[in-house]
N, C-alpha and C positions, 0 to 999 in steps of 0.2 A: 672077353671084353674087359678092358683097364678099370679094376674096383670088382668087379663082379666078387659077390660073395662074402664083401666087407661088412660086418655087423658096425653101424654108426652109434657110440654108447651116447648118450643123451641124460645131462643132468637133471634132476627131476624140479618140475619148478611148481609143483601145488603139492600140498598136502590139508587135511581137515581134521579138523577135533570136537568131539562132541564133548557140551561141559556137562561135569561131573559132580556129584556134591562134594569130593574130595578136592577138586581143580576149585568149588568156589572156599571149602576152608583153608584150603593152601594159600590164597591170593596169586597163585603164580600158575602158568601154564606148559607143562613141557613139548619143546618141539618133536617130530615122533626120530626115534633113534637111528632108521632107514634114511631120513632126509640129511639128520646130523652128520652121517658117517659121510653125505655125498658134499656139503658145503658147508659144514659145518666149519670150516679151517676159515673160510673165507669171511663169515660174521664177524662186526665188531662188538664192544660191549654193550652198542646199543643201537636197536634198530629203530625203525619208521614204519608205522602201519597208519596205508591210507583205506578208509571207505569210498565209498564211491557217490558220496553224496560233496568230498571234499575234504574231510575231515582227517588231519593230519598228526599223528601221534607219534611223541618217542619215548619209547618203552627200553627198560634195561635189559641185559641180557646176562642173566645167570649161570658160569658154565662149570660143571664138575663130573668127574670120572666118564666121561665122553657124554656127557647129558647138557642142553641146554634150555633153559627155561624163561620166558616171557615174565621178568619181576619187577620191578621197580615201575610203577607208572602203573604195570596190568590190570591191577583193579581199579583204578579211575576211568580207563579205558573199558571195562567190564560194566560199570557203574552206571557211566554218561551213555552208554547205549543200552542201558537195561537187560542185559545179560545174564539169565539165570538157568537152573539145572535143565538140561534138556536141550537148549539149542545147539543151534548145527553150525560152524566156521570152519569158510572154507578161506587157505591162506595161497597167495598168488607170490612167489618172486622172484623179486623182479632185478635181481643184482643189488650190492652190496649196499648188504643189509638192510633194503625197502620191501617190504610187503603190501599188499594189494589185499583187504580183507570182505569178504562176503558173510552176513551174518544172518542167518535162518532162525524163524523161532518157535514155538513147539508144535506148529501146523505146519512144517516144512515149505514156511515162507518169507522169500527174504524179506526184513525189516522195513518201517520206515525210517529212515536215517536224519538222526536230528540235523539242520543246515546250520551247521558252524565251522569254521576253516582253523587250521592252525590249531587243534585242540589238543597242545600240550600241557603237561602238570602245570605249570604256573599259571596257567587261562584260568584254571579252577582254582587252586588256593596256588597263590606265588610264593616261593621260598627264596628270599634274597642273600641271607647269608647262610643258606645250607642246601647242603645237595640231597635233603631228604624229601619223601615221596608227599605228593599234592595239597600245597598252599604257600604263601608268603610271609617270609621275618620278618619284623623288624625289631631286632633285638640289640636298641641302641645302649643301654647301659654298662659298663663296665660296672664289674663284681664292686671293686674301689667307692664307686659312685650312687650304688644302692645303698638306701637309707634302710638302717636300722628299723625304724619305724614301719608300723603293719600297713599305713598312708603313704603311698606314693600318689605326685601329681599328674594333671590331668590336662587337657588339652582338647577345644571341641573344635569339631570335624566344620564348623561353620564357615573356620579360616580358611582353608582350603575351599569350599564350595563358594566364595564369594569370587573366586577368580573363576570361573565357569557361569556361561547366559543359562541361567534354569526356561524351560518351555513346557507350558504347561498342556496336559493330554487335550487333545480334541477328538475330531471325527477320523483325521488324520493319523497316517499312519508312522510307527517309530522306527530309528532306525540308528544305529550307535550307540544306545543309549549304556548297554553293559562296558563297552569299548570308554567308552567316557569317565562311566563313573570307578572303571579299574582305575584311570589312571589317577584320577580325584585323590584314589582311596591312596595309590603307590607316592601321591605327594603328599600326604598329611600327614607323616612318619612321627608317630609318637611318643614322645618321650621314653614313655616303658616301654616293655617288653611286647610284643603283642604279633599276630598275623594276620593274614587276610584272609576271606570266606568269600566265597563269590554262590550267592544262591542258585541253587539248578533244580530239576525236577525233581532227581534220587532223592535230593537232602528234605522234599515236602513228603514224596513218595515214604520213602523208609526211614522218616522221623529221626535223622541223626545229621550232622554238622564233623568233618572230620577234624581234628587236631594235629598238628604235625607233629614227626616225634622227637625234634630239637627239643621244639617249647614245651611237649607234655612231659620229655622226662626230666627238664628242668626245672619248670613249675608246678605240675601238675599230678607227679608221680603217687603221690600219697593223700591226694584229694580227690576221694569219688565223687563228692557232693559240693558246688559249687555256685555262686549268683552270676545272673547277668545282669548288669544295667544300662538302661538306656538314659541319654542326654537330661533326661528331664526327671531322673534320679531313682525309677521304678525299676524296680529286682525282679527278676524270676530264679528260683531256684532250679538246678538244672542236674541229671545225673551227667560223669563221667567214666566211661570203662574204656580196655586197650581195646584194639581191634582185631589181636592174636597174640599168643603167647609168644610169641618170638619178634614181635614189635615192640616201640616205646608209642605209637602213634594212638592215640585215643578219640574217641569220637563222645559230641556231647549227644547224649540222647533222651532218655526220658525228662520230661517237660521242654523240650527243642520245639514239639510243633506248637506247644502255646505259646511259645516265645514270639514263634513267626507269626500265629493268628493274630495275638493282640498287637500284633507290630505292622501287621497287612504289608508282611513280604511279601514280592512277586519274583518271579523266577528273573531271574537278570542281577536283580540288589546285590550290592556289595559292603560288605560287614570287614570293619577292622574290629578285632577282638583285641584290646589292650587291658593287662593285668596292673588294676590301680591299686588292689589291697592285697596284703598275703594271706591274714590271718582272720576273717574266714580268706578262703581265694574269691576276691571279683573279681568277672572280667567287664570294663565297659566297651561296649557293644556302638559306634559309631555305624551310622547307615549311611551307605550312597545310594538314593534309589535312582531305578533304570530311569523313574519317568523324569526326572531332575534333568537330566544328562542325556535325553537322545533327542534327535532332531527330527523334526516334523516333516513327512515328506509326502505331500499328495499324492 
């Protein structure tokens, strides 16, 4: 019979990785060497990993001496799903360079998956003039144009919210509200230097606020210790450290959750961080909250 006896090879299209506590100090994840060698050619520099709740990510892809690794973006995507040592991900693909991702957690069961679509690095902190990993520039000044002086000026986030209907919480339920107040934050572009925060659970959960590492190694590099203030002129003093030694990107952390308690952050708000002083470093801390910004929908 015509074929008889023909062995049909077959590209592999799953593989899984169990995390490690090396995978979570690395930040990055390697695909396994067996898959690399079968479609590895075919990857680009950066892939798509969807969940299955919707949730759409592009992550970088890091490739050397036939190794390649999940970097750029992977631990935001680690992060936003609460992703820690011991779970189980299982990776589905699906052609060039989309993955299909299943993610188990330390009772060998799949997750609840938070419901948000499109959750690329900029949904979380947007980077507009830099292609570095999760959050937003805005880093309008030219070297020429910074003043001498440890006072740079200021600018309140009001101008901006007064073009947006604010709706106030009821019984009713919300709905855009983070989607709004992004955009709020993306048009109130600051004078100085500064970026966006968009609050999520991690950042109440494990008490830190990332920095990107444009701004922390421009501004930030030789300041552990820094203030926040808010509109109405009240400081917190805040630690700052890198997030690995092969970053510039820093995270604020110690005093970050009393920042957020006396500020009654909610998960959605969105925080531009602009650098008003040098010397000590402030940053003033403009808020967009969710409830400003979503629309009421019975």
């Amino acid at each position: 019979m015509a074929g008889k006896g023909k062995t049909e090879t077959k590209t592999p299209s799953h593989f899984f990785k169990i995390i490690l506590p090396s995978t979570m100090q690395d930040m990055k994840l390697r695909i396994p060497k067996k898959f690399v060698s079968e479609i590895g050619e075919e990857l680009s520099t950066v892939a798509t990993l969807t969940v299955p709740s919707g949730g759409i990510w592009q992550v970088g892809l890091e490739k050397s001496d036939n190794n390649i690794w999940f970097c750029n973006g992977w631990q935001d995507f680690v992060e936003y799903h609460s992703i820690c040592y011991g779970y189980f991900l299982v990776f589905k693909y699906e052609g060039n360079s989309n993955f299909h991702v299943l993610i188990f957690d330390k009772t060998a069961t799949e997750i609840q998956y938070p419901n948000r679509k499109n959750c690329k690095l900029e949904d979380e902190v947007e980077i507009i003039e830099s292609d570095d990993a999760n959050i937003s520039i805005h880093d309008k000044l030219n070297e020429n144009e910074m003043s001498n002086s440890n006072e740079l000026p200021t600018k309140h986030e009001e101008v901006v919210k007064e073009k947006f209907v604010k709706k106030k919480l009821s019984d009713m339920s919300l709905k855009g509200g983070t989607e709004r107040a992004t955009q709020a934050a993306r048009m109130f572009k600051p004078k100085n230097p500064s970026f966006i925060g968009i609050v999520r659970p991690y950042n109440i959960r494990n008490r830190y606020m990332y920095v990107p590492a444009q701004f922390a190694f421009k501004y930030l590099s030789r300041c552990p210790i820094l203030k926040l203030e808010t509109s109405d002129g009240r400081q917190w003093p805040v630690n700052c450290s890198y997030r690995n030694r092969s970053s510039h990107a820093m995270n604020i952390g110690r005093g970050w959750i009393a920042f957020c308690r006396e500020n009654n952050f909610e998960q959605g708000d969105v925080c531009v961080f602009e650098l008003i002083k040098k010397k000590p470093i402030v940053l003033k801390v403009s808020i967009f909250r969710v409830v400003d910004y979503a629309v009421l929908v019975k």
